[in-house]
DOFIVEX-118175 format. One line per 8 residues: for each residue x, y, z of C-alpha. Coordinates in Angstrom, 2 decimals, m for minus. Example, Ala and Ser with C-alpha at 12.3 -4.5 7.8 and 13.67 -1.06 7.14 Angstrom:
2
12.30,m4.50,7.80 | 13.67,m1.06,7.14
END
This chain:
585
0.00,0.00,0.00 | 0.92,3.71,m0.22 | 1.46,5.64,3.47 | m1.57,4.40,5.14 | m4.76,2.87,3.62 | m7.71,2.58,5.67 | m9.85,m0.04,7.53 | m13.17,m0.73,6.45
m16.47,m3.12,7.72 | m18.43,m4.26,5.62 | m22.38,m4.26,6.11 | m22.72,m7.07,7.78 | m20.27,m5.97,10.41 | m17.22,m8.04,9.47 | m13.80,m6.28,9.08 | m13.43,m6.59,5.18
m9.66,m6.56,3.36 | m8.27,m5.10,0.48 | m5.04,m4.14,2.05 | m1.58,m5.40,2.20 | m1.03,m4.91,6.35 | 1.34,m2.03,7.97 | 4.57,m0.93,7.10 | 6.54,m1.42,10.50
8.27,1.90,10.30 | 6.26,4.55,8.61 | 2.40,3.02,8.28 | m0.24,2.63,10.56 | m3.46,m0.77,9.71 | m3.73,m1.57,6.21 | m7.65,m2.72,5.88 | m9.90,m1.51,2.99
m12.23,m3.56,0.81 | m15.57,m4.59,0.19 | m17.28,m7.70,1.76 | m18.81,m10.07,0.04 | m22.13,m10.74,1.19 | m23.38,m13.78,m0.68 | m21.88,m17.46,m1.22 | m22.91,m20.76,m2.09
m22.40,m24.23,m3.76 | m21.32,m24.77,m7.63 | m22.56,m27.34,m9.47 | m20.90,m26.86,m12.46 | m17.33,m25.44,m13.92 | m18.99,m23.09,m16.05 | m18.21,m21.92,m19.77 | m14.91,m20.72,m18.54
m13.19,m24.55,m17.43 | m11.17,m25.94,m20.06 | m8.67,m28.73,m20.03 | m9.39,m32.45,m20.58 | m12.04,m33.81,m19.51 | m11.28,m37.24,m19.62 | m8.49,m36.65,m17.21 | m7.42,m38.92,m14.49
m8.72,m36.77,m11.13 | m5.02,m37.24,m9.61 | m3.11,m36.45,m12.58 | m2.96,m32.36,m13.33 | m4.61,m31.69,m16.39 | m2.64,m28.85,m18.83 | m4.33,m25.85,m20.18 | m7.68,m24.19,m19.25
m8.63,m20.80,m18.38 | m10.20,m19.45,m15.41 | m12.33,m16.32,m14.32 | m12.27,m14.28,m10.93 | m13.72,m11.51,m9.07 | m12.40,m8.85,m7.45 | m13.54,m6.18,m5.29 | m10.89,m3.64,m6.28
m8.89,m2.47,m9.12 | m5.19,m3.26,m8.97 | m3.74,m0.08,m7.93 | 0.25,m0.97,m8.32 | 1.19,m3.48,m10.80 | 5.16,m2.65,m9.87 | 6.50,m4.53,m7.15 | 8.58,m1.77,m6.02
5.54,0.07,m4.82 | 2.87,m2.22,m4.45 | 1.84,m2.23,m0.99 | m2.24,m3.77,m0.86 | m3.23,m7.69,m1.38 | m4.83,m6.92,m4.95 | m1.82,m5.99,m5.67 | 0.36,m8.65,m4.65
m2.44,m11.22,m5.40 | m1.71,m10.33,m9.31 | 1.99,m9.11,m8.50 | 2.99,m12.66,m7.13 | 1.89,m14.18,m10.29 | 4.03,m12.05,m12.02 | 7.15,m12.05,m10.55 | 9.24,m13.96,m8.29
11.07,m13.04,m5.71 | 15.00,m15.03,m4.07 | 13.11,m16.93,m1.67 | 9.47,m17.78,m0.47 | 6.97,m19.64,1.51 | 6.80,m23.32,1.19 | 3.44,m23.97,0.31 | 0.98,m23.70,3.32
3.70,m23.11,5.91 | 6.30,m20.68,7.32 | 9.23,m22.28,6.36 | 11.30,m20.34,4.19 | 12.52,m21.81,0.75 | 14.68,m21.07,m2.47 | 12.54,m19.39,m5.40 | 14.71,m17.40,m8.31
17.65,m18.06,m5.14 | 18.65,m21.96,m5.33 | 20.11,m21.63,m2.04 | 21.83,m19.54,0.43 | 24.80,m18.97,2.90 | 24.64,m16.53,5.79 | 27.66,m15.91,7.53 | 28.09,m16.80,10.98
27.68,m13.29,12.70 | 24.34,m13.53,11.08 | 25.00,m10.12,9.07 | 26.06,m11.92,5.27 | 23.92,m12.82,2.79 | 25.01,m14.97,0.09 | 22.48,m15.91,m2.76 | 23.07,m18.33,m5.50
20.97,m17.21,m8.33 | 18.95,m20.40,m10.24 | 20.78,m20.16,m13.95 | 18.56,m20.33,m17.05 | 15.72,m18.26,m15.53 | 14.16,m15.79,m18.16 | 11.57,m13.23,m18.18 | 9.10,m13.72,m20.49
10.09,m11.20,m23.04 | 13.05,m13.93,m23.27 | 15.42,m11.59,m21.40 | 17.70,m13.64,m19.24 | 17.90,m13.04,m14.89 | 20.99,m11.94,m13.50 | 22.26,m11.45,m9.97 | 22.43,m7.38,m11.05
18.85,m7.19,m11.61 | 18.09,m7.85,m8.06 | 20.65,m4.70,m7.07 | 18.49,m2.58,m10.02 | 15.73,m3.16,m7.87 | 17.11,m2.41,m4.52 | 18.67,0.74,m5.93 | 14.86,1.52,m7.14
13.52,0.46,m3.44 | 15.91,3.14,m1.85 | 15.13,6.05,m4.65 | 13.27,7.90,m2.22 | 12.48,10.94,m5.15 | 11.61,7.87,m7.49 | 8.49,8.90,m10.10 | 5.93,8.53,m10.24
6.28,7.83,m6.75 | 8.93,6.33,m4.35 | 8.54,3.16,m2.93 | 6.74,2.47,0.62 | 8.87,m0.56,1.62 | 12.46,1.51,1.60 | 12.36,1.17,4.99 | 12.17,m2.45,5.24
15.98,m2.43,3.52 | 17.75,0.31,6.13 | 19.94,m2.45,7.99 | 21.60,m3.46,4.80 | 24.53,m1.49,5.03 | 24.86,1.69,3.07 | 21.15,1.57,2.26 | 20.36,4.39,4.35
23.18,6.40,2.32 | 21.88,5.97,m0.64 | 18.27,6.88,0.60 | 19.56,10.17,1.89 | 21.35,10.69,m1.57 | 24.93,10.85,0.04 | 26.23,7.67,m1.86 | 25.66,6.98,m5.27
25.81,2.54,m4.55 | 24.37,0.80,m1.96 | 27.78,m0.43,m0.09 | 26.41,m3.67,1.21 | 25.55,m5.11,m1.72 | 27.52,m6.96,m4.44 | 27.30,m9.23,m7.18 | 30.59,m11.21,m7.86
29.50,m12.83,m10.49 | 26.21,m13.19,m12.77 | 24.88,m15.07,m10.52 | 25.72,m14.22,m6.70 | 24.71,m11.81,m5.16 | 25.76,m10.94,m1.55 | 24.25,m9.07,1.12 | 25.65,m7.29,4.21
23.82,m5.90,7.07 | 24.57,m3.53,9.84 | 22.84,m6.06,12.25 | 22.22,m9.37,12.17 | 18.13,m9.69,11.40 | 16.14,m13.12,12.49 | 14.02,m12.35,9.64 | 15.22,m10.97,7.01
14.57,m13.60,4.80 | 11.11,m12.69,5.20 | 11.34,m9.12,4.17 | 12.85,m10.60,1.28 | 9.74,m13.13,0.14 | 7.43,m9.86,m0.18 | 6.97,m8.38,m3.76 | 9.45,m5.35,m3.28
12.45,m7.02,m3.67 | 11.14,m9.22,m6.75 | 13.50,m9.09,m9.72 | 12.61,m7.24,m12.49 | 14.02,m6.86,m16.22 | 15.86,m3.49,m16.19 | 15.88,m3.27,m19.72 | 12.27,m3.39,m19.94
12.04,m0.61,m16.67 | 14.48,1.29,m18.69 | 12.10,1.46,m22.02 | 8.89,1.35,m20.41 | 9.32,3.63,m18.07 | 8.14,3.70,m13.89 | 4.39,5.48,m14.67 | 3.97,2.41,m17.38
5.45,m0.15,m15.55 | 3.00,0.66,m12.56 | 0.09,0.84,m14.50 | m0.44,m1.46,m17.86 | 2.93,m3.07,m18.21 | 4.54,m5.67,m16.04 | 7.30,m8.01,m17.06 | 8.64,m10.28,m14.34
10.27,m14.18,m14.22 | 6.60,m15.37,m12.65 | 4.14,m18.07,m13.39 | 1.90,m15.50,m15.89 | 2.61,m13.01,m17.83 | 0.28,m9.29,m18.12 | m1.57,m9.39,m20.63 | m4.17,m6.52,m20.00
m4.71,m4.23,m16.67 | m7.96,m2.49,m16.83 | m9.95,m0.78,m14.42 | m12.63,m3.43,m14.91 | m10.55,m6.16,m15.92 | m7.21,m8.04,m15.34 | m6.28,m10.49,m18.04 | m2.92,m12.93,m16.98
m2.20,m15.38,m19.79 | 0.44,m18.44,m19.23 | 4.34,m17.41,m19.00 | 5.74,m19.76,m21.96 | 9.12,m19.23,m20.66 | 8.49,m20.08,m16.68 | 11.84,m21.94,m15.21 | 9.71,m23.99,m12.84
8.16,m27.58,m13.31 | 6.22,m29.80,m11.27 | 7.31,m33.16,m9.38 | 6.51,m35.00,m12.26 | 8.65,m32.67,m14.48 | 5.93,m31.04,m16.23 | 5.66,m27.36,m16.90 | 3.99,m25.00,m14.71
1.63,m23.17,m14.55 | m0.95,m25.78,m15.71 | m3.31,m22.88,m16.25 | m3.53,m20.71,m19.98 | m5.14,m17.46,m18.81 | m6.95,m15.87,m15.62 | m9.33,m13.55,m16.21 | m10.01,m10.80,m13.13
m12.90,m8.84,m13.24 | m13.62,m6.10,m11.08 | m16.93,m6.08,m9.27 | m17.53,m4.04,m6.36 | m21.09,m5.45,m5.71 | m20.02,m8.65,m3.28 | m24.09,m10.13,m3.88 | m23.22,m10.33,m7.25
m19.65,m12.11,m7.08 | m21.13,m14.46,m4.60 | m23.92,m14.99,m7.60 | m21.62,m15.50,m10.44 | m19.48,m18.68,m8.12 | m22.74,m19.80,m7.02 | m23.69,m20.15,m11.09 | m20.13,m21.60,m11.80
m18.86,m18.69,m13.76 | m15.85,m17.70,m11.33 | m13.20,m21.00,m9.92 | m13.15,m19.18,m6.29 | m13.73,m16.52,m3.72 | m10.34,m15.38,m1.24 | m9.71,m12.77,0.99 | m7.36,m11.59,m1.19
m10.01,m10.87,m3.87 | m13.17,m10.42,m2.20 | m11.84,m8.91,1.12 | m13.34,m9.66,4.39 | m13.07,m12.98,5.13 | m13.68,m14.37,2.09 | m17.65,m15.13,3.43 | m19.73,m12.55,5.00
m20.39,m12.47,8.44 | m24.47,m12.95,7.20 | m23.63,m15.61,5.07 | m21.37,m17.60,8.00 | m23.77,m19.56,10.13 | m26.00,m20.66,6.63 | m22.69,m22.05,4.60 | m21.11,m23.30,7.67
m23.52,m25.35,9.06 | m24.85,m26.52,5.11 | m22.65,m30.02,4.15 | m23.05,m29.01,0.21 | m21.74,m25.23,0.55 | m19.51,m25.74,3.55 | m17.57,m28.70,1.94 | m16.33,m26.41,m0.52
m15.48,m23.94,1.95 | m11.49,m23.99,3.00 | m10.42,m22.21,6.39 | m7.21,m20.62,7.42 | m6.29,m18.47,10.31 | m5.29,m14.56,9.17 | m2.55,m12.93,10.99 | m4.24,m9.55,11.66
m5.85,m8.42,15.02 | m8.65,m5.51,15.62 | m8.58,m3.27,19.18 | m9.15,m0.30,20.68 | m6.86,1.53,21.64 | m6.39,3.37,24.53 | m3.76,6.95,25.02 | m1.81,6.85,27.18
m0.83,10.68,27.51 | m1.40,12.60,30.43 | m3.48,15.17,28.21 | m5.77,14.62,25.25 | m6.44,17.94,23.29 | m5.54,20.41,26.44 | m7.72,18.77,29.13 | m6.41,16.18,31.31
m7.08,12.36,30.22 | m8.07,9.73,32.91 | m6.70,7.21,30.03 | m3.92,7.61,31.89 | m4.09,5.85,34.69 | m3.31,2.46,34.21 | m6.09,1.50,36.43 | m8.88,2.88,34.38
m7.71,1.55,31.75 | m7.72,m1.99,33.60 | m10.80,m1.30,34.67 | m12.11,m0.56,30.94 | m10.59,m4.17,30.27 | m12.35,m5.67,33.05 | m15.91,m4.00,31.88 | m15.45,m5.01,28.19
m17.27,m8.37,27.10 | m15.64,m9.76,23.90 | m18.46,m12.47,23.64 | m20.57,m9.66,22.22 | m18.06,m8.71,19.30 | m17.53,m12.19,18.48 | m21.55,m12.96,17.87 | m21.77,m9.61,16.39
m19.69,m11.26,13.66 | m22.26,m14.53,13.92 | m18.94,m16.23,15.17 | m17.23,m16.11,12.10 | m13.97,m14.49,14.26 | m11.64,m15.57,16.75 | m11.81,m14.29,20.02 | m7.96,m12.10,21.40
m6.08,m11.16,24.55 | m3.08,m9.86,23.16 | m1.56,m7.82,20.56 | m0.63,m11.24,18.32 | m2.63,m13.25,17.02 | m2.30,m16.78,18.22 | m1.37,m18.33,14.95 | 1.78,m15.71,15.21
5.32,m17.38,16.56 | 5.71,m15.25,19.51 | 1.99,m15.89,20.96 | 1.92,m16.09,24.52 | m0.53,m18.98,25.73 | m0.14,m18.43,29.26 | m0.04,m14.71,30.30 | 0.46,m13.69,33.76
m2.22,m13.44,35.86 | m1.50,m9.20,35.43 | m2.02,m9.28,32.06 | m5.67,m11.43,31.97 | m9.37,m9.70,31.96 | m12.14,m11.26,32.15 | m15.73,m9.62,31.98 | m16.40,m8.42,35.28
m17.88,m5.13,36.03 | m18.33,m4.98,39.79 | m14.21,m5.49,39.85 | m14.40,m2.69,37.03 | m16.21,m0.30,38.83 | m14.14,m1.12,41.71 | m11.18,m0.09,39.96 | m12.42,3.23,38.74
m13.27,3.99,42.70 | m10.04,3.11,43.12 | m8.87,5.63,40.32 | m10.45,8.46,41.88 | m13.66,8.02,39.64 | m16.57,6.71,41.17 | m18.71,9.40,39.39 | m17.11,8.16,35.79
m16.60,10.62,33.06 | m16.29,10.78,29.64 | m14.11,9.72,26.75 | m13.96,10.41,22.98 | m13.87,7.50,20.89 | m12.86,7.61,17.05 | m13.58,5.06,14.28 | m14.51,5.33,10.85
m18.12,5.50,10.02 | m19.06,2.27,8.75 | m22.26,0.16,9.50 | m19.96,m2.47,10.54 | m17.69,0.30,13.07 | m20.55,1.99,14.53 | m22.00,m2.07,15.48 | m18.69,m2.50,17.37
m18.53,1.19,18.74 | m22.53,0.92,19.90 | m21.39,m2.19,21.78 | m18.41,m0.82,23.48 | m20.06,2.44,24.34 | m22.90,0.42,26.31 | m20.69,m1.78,27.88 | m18.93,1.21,29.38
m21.98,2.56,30.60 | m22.55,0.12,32.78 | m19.43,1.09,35.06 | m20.23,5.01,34.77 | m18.13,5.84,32.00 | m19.72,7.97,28.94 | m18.47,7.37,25.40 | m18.41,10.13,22.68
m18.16,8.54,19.46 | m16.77,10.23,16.61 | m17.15,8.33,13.46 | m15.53,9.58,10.74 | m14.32,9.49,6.86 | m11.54,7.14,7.42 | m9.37,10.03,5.84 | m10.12,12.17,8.64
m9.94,8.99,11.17 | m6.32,8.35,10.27 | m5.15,12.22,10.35 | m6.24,12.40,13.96 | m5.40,8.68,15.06 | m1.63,9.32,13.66 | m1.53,12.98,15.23 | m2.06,10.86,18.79
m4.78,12.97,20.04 | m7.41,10.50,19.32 | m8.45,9.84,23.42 | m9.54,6.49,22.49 | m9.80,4.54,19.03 | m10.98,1.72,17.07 | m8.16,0.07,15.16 | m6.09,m3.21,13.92
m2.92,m4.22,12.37 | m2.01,m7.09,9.87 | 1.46,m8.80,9.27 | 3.65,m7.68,6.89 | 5.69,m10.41,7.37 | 5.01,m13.06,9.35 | 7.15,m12.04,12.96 | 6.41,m10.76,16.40
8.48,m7.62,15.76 | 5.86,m6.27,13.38 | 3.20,m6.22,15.49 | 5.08,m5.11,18.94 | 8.08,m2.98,17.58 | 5.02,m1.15,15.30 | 2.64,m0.66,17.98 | 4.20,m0.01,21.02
7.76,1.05,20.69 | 8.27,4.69,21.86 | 9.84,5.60,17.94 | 6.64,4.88,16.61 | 4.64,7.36,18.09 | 2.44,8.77,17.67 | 1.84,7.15,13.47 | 2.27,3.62,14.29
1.79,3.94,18.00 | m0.99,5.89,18.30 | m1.77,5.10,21.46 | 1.50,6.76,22.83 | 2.69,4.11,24.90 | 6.17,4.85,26.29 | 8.06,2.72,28.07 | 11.71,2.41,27.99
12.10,m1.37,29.69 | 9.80,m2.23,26.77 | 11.99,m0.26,24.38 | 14.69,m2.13,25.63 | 13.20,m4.91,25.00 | 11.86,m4.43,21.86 | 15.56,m3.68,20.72 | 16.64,m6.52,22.07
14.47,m8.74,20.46 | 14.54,m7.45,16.87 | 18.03,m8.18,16.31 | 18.44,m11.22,18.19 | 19.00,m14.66,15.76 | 18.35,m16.95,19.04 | 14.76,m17.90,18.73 | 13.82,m18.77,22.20
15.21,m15.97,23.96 | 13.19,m13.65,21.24 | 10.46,m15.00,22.10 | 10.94,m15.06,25.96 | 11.38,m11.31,25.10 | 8.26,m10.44,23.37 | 6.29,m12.22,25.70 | 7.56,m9.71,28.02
6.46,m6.68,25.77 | 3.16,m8.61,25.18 | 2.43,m9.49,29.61 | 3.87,m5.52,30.44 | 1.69,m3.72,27.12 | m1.43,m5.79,28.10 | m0.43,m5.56,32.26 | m0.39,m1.79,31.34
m3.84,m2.62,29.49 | m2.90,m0.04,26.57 | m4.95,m1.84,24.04 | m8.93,m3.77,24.63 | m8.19,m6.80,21.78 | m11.51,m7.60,19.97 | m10.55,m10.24,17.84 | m8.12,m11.90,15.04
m9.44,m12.85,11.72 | m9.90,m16.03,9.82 | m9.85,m16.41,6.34 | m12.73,m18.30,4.20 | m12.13,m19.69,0.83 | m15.03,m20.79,m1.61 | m13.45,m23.89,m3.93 | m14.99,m25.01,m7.01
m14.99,m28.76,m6.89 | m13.61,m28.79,m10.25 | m10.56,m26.39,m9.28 | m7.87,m28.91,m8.05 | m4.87,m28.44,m6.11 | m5.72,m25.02,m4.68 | m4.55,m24.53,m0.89 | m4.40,m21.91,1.73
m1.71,m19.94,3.20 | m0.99,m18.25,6.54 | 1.73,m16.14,4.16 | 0.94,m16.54,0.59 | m1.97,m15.31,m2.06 | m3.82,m17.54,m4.14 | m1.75,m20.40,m5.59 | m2.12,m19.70,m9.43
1.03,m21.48,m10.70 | m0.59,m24.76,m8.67 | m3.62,m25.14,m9.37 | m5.76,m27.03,m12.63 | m9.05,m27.59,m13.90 | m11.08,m30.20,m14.58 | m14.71,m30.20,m15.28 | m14.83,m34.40,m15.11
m13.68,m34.07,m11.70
END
């Protein structure tokens, strides 16, 4: 995404997903989209399935086409810039990147990199670039063009715009330098041959290899950047080493037809993709998408197309609890939480906050009842205590006995006695003004009523949301946050280290034993004591009850029957280069 983009519910009161998550030094929640609100069971492939009919069901059947919806138009088709999951659902097809995600899991693996070394101070990189690998223009991949596109990552006055993920890159060395414009090469990285190339960095990073599986750091053809030019490249031409090639990017359409020249094959040594086009259409009307897969006309619904959670919260219970729809349903837990969040600063605006005081903010734990958020949502959520989801490495199952709440309001109003505020007062709470926000916010308001306290709500354009979240004056706010990469230090470092505030950490939460922490933590490569570390931040930020968790998301996938091969990811978009067709089967 750009800067910021904004968090949206859909109707139906379910936290709906366009986005591509935060940027963990200089962006705040990534949430926009449109949520599907209808889904149901196919009985047919459509006009749209081809391949061979007579194929064996096992046996992946070559050629085909398929057709999708999506909820948005694909804003950035260069991987430089692109920053939001329509994006990178059609950028990932594209282009590849040194390493990824092995299929459904975490594990890091080789992708245009065959392997790697890293030195034993953690802080050298050393890739071995696969040979062979073209573009599909023909062009051949070198180790250089992966330095052609770091060099564009850290063009901060690139046009038509400079890239959001620049900051992701700072602890290679000399990357900083070259940002600022005082060196003309980035110092840390070289390229010994046509096919190394060798990273340094300043510190040694547990996951860097994750920073380098997102689309920024995909490798591009540098001849074609050259000639087409950044606007073009961004916009209606793409040519990358991925699965498909562009074919067409529309405002109302996105046509990807089969890369001819794609290096990789399948175990049984046949050429991938199986597929011969997809065609994307843009349609903003969720009822309608949920129609056309119901008829057969589109292979699937995702997060990553329909945002939301792939069903709508409406839809859940019906599909769910029906054999024929929910067999072709797939789940998969989403690593993004939703909160309030609660400031911290002594003063809100000129008048003094009770916010605080750590112990009415405890006692605003203790009073709220996440039961009701979760049926608000018909159950289609999960429920949260913490600032990580528990599908997130990191997760602390047992917190101490200091950092748990449980719905009680007698020990609530206690507290607030306590506090100095037996009376109550009253607090301003911000959100965006969605049908789905003001559910949530309607909800949270009575629950404080009960213990004395009166809620303002301001619900606003999320425009005007974000400019006074970010300024850290909002007293009290409605917000949520969704990996980048999959690590604890995007979540904590973002939201709760004292250089974030008040964009990231808007809830201007300062504490330098966190800090320390925090600091600690990021650039430590032993895994245990990391984690004994953030579940520190996560007991002393939730002890400190700076945040009221709501809930985590969970991702819903609608599966034609006759789509094979297609499987979720906690990391990954929609696998295009896996999956085949066959109407037989």
């Amino acid at each position: 995404m750009s800067h910021v983009k904004g968090e949206e519910r859909g109707k139906n009161g379910m936290l709906s997903t366009t986005w591509k998550k935060g940027l963990a030094t200089i962006t705040s929640v990534g949430l926009i989209g449109v949520l599907l609100v209808g889904c149901g069971a196919a009985t047919s492939p459509g006009n749209n399935a081809g391949g061979n009919a007579q194929a064996n069901a096992g046996k992946p059947v070559e050629g085909g086409s398929i057709t999708l919806d999506t909820s948005q138009a694909v804003p950035d088709l260069d991987p430089a810039v692109a920053f939001d999951t329509t994006s990178a659902e059609v950028d990932y097809a594209i282009y590849d990147q040194l390493v990824t995600y092995q299929k459904n899991t975490y594990n890091i693996v080789g992708d245009l990199a065959t392997n790697w070394d890293v030195s034993q101070d953690g802080k050298t990189y050393t890739f071995h670039i696969r040979k062979g690998v073209k573009y599909s223009n023909g062009d051949p991949l070198t180790a250089h063009d992966f330095v052609f596109e770091l060099q564009r990552l850290l063009n901060k006055n690139m046009q038509p715009k400079p890239s959001p993920g620049s900051t992701f890159f700072f602890d290679i060395t000399g990357a900083q330098a070259y940002y600022e414009g005082k060196a003309k090469t980035i110092s840390g990285v070289s390229t010994p041959d046509d096919y190394t190339l060798v990273i340094h960095l300043d510190k040694p990073e547990n996951f860097f290899l994750k920073i380098l599986a997102m689309p920024f750091l995909s490798a591009v053809d540098p001849k074609f950047v050259q000639q087409a030019g950044n606007a073009a490249m961004d916009t209606t031409k793409a040519m990358g080493t991925g699965p498909f090639a562009l074919q067409t990017n529309a405002q109302n359409q996105v046509v990807l037809v089969k890369n001819k020249n794609y290096w990789q094959k399948d175990k049984s040594g046949n050429q991938l993709p199986y597929l011969d086009k997809i065609t994307i259409n843009v349609n903003n009307n969720g009822q309608l998408s949920a129609m056309h897969w119901e008829q057969g006309q589109t292979a699937f619904l995702s997060p990553w197309l329909m945002g939301g959670d792939g069903i709508p919260s409406s839809q859940y219970p019906t599909i769910m609890h029906t054999p024929k729809y929910s067999n072709l349903v797939q789940k998969q837990d989403m690593n993004a939480i939703y909160y309030y969040g609660l400031n911290t600063s002594p003063t809100v605006d000129g008048k003094k906050n009770p916010l605080s005081n750590p112990t009415v903010r405890k006692a605003i734990e203790f009073a709220f009842d996440d039961s009701q958020i979760v049926k608000l949502n018909n159950g289609a959520v999960k429920g949260l205590n913490q600032p990580l989801p528990d599908s997130l490495e990191g997760y602390v199952k047992n917190l101490d006995p200091s950092a748990q709440y449980s719905y009680n309001p007698a020990k609530a109003k206690q507290l607030l006695s306590q506090a100095g505020y037996a009376n109550g007062f009253t607090i301003d709470v911000w959100n965006e003004n969605t049908d789905g926000a003001k559910k949530e916010d309607q909800a949270f308001q009575a629950m404080l009523k009960q213990i004395g306290i009166t809620v303002n709500l301001h619900e606003v354009a999320w425009k005007d949301f974000l400019t006074k979240s970010m300024s850290g004056t909002a007293q009290a706010f409605g917000s949520g946050w969704n990996q980048d990469f999959p690590d604890a230090s995007d979540f904590l470092n973002t939201l709760f280290s004292s250089a974030q505030i008040p964009q990231n950490n808007m809830t201007n939460y300062s504490n330098p034993q966190v800090d320390q922490w925090l600091n600690q933590a990021q650039y430590s490569t032993d895994v245990q004591q990391r984690d004994q570390l953030y579940g520190k931040v996560v007991n002393k930020v939730m002890s400190d009850a700076v945040i009221v968790p709501l809930y985590q998301n969970v991702g819903y996938y609608c599966v034609q029957p006759w789509v094979h091969d297609f499987y979720t990811s906690p990391v990954m978009y929609d696998p295009f280069a896996y999956i085949w067709i066959d109407p037989g089967h």
